[in-house]
N, C-alpha and C positions, 0 to 999 in steps of 0.2 A: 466682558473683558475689554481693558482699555485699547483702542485701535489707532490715538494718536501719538505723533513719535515721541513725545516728552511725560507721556503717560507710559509706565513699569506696571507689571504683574509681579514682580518680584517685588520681595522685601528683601533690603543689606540684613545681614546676620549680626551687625553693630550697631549701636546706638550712630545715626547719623550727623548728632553733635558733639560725641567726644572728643578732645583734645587729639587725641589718637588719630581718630578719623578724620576730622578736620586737616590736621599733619599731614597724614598720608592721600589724601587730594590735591596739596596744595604742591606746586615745582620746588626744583631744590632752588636754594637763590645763589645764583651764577651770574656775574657779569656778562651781558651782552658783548658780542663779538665787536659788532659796530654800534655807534650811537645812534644812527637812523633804522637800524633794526631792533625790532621787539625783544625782547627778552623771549627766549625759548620757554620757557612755564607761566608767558606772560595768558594768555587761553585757560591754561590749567586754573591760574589765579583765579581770572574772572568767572569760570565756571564755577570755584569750589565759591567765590562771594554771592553769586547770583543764587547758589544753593541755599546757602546760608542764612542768604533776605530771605526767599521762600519760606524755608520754615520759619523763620522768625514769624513771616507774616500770617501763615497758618496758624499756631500756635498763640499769637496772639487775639488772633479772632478767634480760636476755640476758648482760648482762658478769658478774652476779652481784656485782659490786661487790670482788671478791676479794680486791683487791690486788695484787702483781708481784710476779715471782721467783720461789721457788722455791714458798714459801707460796701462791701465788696460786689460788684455788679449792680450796683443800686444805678448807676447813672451813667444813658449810654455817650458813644464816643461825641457824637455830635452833639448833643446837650453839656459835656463837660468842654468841649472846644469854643463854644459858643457864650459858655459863662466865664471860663479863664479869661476870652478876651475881652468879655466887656468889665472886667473886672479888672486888668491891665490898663483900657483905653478910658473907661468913663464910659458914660454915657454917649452913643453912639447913636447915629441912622443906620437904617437897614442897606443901601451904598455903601458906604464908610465900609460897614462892618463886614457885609459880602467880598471887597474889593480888598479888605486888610487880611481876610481870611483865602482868599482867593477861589470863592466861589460863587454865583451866580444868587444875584439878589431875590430872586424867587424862589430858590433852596435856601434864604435867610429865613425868610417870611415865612414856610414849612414849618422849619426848623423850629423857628421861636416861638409857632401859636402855642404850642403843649406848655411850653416854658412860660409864658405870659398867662395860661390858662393855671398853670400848676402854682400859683403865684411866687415862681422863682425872679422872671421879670417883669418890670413894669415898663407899659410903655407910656411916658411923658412929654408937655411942649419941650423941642428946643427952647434951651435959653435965651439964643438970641434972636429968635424968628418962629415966634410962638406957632406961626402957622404949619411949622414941620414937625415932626415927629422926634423922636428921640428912643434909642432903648435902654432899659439901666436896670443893674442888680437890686431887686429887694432884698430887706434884711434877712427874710425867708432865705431868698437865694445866696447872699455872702454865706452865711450857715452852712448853708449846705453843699456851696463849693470846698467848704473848709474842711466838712467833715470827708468827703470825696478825696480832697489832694491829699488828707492824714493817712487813711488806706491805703493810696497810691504810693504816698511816701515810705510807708511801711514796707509795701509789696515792694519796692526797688530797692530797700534796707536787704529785705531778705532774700533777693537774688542776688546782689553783690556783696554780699556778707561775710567774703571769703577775700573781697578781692580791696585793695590799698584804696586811700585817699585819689594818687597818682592815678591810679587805672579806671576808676569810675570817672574823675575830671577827663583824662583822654578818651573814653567811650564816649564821655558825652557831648566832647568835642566833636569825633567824627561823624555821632550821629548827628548834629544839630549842623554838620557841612553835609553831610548825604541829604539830609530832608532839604535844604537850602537847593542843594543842584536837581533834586525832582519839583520842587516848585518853579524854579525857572526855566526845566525843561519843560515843566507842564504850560509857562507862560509861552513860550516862544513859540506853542504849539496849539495853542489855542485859538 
């Protein structure tokens, strides 16, 4: 039995992401009394959001977020973050690319031997100071980031499949300002 306080033995008798559900978590929306105070359902908000991310995040580590077909879980999160961006940046050092992804040059170096071994990447001289290194997509690997993103492209086809042009640009908006403010909270904090 779970003993700590954000750990339930109970299961809700509802789907925890229905519309429904979601709803009836969320405050009714009321103007604040004063400007310098919180909104009275502003707690409830945060609560029913911080739910929300949880199970996203669960959910996505169970399904791994993969994609369908044939691609689908073929290539995990850090090997497909590691190739998008050097496939954005070019040919990069393992600095550069640790510091643009924000994370620590010694979990680059981890990271890439499998990828350099699996001949996704290759590592070559800098162009211009032959003495340093460089990392860069092989043809191998554009492939098969392409076949990866098609999956993935597919997989968010058929979750949003339901929902407008408008609504998936605004989801993607807010998430790509949510991941923006945990990056900088994770800098500030580092």
């Amino acid at each position: 039995m779970p003993t700590h306080p954000d750990m339930t033995t109970a299961h809700p008798p509802y789907d925890e992401t229905s519309e429904t559900s979601v709803q009836a978590s969320m405050p009714p929306t009321t103007a604040p009394q004063d400007q310098d105070e919180a909104p009275a359902g502003a707690d409830a908000l945060l609560d029913a959001l911080q739910h929300q991310v949880a199970l996203f995040a669960r959910r996505a580590e169970q399904t791994r977020l993969g994609g369908v077909g044939q691609a689908r879980n073929s290539m995990d999160r850090a090997a497909y973050l590691l190739l998008n961006r050097l496939d954005q940046d070019g040919p990069t050092g393992v600095k550069a690319l640790a510091t643009g992804m924000g994370i620590d040059s010694s979990t680059v170096t981890r990271q890439v031997a499998p990828l350099v071994e699996s001949g996704l990447v290759k590592r070559t001289s800098h162009p211009d100071d032959g003495r340093a290194v460089v990392l860069r997509l092989s043809p191998r690997g554009i492939s098969r980031l392409e076949q990866v993103r098609a999956s993935r492209r597919e997989l968010m086809a058929l979750l949003t499949q339901e929902w407008s042009e408008d609504e998936r640009t605004t989801f993607c908006e807010l998430l790509t300002r949510f991941n923006q403010a945990l990056s900088e909270l994770q800098a500030t904090h580092s």
